[in-house]
Structure formats: C-alpha cells, structure tokens
C-alpha positions as CSV (number, residue, x, y, z in Angstrom):
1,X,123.5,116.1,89.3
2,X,123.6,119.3,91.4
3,X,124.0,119.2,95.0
4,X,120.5,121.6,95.2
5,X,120.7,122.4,99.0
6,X,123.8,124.6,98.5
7,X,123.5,128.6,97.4
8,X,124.9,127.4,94.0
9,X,122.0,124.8,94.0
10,X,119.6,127.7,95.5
11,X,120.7,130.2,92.3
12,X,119.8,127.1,89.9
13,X,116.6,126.5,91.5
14,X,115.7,130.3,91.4
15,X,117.5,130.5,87.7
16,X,114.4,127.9,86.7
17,X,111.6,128.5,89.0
18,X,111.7,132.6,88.3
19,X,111.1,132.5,84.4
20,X,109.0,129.7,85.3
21,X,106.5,131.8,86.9
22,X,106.7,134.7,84.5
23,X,106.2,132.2,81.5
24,X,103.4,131.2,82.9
25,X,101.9,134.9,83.9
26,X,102.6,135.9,80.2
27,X,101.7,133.2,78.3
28,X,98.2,132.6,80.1
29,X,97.2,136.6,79.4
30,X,98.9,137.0,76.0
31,X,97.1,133.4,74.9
32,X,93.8,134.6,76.6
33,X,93.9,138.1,74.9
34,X,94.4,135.9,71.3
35,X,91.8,133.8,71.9
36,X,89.1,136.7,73.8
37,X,90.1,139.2,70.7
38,X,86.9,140.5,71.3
39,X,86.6,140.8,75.3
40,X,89.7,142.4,75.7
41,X,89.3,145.3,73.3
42,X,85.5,145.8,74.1
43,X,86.6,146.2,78.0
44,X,89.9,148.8,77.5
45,X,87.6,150.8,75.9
46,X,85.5,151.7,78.5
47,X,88.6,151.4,80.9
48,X,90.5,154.1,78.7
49,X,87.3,155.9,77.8
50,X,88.3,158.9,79.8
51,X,92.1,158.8,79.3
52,X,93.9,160.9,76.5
53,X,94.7,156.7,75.1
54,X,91.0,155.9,74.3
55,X,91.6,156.1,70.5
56,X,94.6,153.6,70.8
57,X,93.0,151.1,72.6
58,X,93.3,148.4,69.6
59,X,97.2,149.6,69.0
60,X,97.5,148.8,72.6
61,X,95.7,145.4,72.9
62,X,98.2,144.2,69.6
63,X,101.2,145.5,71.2
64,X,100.8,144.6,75.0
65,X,99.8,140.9,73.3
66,X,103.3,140.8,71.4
67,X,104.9,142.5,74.6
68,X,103.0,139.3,76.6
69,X,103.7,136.7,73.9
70,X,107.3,137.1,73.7
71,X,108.1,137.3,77.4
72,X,106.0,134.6,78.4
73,X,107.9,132.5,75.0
74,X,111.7,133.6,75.8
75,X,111.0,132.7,79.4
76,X,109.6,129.2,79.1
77,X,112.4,128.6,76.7
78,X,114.6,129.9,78.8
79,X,113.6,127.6,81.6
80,X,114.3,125.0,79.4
81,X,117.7,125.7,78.6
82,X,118.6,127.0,82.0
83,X,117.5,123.3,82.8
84,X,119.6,121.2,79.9
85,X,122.5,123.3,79.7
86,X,122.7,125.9,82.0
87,X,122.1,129.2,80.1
88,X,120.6,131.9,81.3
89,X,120.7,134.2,78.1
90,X,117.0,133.7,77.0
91,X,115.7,133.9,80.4
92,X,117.5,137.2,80.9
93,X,115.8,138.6,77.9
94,X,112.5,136.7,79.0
95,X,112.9,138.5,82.1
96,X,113.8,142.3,80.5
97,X,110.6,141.8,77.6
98,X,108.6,141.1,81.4
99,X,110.2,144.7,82.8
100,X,109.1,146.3,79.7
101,X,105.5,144.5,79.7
102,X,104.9,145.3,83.1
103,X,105.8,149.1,82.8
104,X,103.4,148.8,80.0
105,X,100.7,147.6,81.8
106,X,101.7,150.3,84.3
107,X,101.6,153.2,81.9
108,X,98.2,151.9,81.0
109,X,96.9,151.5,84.7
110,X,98.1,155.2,86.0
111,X,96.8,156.8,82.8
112,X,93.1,155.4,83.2
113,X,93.5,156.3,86.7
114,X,93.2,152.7,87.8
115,X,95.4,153.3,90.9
116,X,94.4,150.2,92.5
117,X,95.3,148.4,88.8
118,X,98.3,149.8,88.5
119,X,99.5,149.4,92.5
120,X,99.1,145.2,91.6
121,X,101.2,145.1,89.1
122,X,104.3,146.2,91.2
123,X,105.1,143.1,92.5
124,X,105.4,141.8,89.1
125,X,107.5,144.4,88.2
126,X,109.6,143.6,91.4
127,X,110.0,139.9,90.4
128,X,111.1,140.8,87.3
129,X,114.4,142.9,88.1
130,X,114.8,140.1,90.5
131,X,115.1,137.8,87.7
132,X,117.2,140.2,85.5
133,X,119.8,140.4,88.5
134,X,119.3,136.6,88.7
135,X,120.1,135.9,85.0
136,X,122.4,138.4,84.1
C-alpha cells in the first residue's frame, strides 16, 4: 500500500476524492432530473420565460441530463479505477464532460439573467479544471 502522507500519496488521495465529489454532484441532479421529469421542465420554463431559450427548455432539460449523467458516470468509474489500478483516463474525461456541464449550466444561468445562479456555479467550474490538471 501507498505511503499516503507523502505529495505522491497527497496526488492519489486528490486523484480519488476529486471525481469523488463531482460523481456525486452529477449523479444526484442528473438522477433527480430523471426521476422529477416533470418538476424540472415545469420550473425552466418560467426560469427561461423571458430569455431568447424559452422554446428549448425541454431540448435543454434532455441534454443538460445526458451532460449530468455521463459526468457524474465516467467520474464514479473513474474513482474506481483510479483506486484498483491507478488510471486516471476516465476520470479525466469525467472531469472535462463536468467543464462542459458546468459551462452549460452557466450559459443557461447568464441567459435567464440569474446572475446570482450563475455566480454559484463557478466554484464548480473551478474544481473541475482542478481535476482536469489533476488527471491529465
């Protein structure tokens, strides 16, 4: 086993813990937009209702779920892996699908004119090129 209190030990632990986290960020909102088909779209609309996207809101919801799905998927695999074999390949692309799910989300945010949205979602963003430097 790996001497953990070492900075090779530290870059494991922070290989794991990172797509850890962003697992389960994506996985818990792309699940709960699956299950709450109804809740999500219902909501946009009225959050997009006075952006130029307020007739895409369902286009939206299906691909920001995918987006969600497959970061939060490639992530916890990629934990897994990172843990049994040391690979960070699957992470790495856990971690880039997150960049592109995040800016997503923020193209969404600034467009409604949810400022305050769209301001919370930059430390997710920030986490996420911190895991694509970690993994790559």
């Amino acid at each position: 086993m790996q001497n953990l209190h070492t900075p090779a030990g530290a870059l494991f632990l922070s290989q794991i813990l990172v797509p850890a986290f962003l697992s389960i960020l994506f996985l818990q909102s792309g699940i709960d937009k699956v299950v709450d088909r109804r809740g999500n779209p219902d909501w946009l609309k009225g959050h997009f209702a006075k952006s130029p996207l307020a007739g895409m809101v369902p286009l939206m919801v299906l691909a920001i779920t995918i987006l969600e799905l497959a970061a939060g998927a490639l992530s916890a695999i990629g934990c897994v892996l990172i843990t049994l074999s040391h690979d960070t390949t699957v992470a790495f692309y856990g971690a880039v699908v997150s960049a592109l799910s995040i800016l997503a989300l923020f193209f969404g945010q600034r467009m409604a004119k949810d400022y305050a949205g769209a301001a919370i979602l930059v430390p997710y963003f920030l986490l996420s090129l911190v895991a694509i430097y970690l993994l790559g």
